[in-house]
C-alpha positions in Angstrom: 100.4 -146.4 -10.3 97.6 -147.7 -7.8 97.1 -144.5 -6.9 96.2 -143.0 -9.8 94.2 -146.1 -10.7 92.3 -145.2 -7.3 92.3 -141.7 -7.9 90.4 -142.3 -11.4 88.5 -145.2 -9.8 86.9 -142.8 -7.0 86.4 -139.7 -9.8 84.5 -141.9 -12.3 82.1 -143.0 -9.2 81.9 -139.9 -7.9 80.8 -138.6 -11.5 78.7 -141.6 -11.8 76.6 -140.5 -8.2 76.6 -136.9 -9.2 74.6 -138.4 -12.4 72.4 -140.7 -11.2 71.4 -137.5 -8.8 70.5 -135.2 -10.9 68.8 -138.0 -13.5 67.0 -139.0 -10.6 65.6 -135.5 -9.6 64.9 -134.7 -13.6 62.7 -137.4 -13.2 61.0 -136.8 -10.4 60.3 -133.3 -12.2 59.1 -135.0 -15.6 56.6 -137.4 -13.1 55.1 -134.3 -11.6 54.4 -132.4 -14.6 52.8 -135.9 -16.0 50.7 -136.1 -13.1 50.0 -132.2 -13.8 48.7 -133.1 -16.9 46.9 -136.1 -16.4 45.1 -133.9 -14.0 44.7 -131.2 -16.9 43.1 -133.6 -18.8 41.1 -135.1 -16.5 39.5 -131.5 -15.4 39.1 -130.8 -19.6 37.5 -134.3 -20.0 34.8 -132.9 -17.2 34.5 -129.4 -19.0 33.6 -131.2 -21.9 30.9 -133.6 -20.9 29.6 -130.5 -19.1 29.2 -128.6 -22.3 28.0 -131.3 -23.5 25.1 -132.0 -21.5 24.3 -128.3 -21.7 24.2 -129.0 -25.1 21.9 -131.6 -25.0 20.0 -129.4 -22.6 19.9 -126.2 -24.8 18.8 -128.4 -27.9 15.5 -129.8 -26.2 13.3 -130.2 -28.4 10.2 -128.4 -26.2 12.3 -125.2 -25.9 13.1 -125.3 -29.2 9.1 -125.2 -29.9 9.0 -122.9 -27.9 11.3 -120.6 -29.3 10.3 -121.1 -32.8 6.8 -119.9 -31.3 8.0 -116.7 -29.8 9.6 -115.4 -32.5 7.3 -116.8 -35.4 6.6 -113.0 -36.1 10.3 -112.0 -36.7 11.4 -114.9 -38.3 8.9 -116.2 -40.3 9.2 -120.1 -39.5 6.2 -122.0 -40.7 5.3 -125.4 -38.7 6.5 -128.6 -40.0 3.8 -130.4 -41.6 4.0 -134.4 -43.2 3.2 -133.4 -46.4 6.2 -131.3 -46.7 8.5 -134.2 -47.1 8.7 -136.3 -50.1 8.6 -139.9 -51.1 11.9 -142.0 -52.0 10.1 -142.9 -55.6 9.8 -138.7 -56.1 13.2 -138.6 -55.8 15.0 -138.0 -59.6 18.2 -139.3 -60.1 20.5 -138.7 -63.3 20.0 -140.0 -66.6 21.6 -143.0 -67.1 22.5 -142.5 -70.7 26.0 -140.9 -70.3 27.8 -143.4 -68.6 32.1 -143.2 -69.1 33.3 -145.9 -70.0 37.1 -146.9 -69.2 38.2 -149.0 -72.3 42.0 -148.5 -71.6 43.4 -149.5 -68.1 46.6 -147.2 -66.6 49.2 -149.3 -64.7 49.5 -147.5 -61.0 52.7 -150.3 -60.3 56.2 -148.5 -59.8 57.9 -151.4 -60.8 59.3 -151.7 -64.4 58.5 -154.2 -67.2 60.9 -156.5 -66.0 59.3 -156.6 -62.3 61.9 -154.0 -61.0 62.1 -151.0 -59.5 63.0 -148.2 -61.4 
């Protein structure tokens, strides 16, 4: 009887290491391929605040003068003047006259009349 309770003893541990190896190395796999995308990220993160700051750079607004002068011809941009814009007083809003009016109010509560649910 000790025998077999040795026998299990030393087949439950030995099933126990072969676990614990191969949990260990699937972590060490899952770690690397974090670390692979933390460093994904990290190169994106750069990409981006490149594109960025080309943007920025593209959107100057000298070369976008400039531009708007070379091809005045072709697409027939006229200059931004003041007197384009208009004042906040110019500015019509609706008629006031048609105003809704909710008289009767609309119970959004899910609970019943007696302050239950349904």
């Amino acid at each position: 009887m000790k025998t077999l309770l040795y026998m299990m003893t030393s087949l439950v541990v030995l099933g126990l290491a072969f676990w614990a190896y191969r949990e260990n190395y699937t972590t060490q796999q899952v770690l690397k391929d974090t670390r692979s995308l933390h460093r994904q990220i990290a190169t994106e993160q750069a990409r981006i605040a490149v594109l960025r700051a080309e943007w920025a750079y593209l959107n100057r607004p000298d070369r976008l003068q400039e531009l708007a002068d070379l091809n005045f011809d072709r697409l027939s941009l006229l200059p931004l003047r003041p007197e384009q814009f208009g004042r906040v007083d110019e500015v019509s809003y609706p008629p006031t006259d048609d105003v809704i009016e909710f008289t009767n109010g609309v119970e959004v509560s899910s609970f019943g009349a007696e302050g239950q649910l349904p």
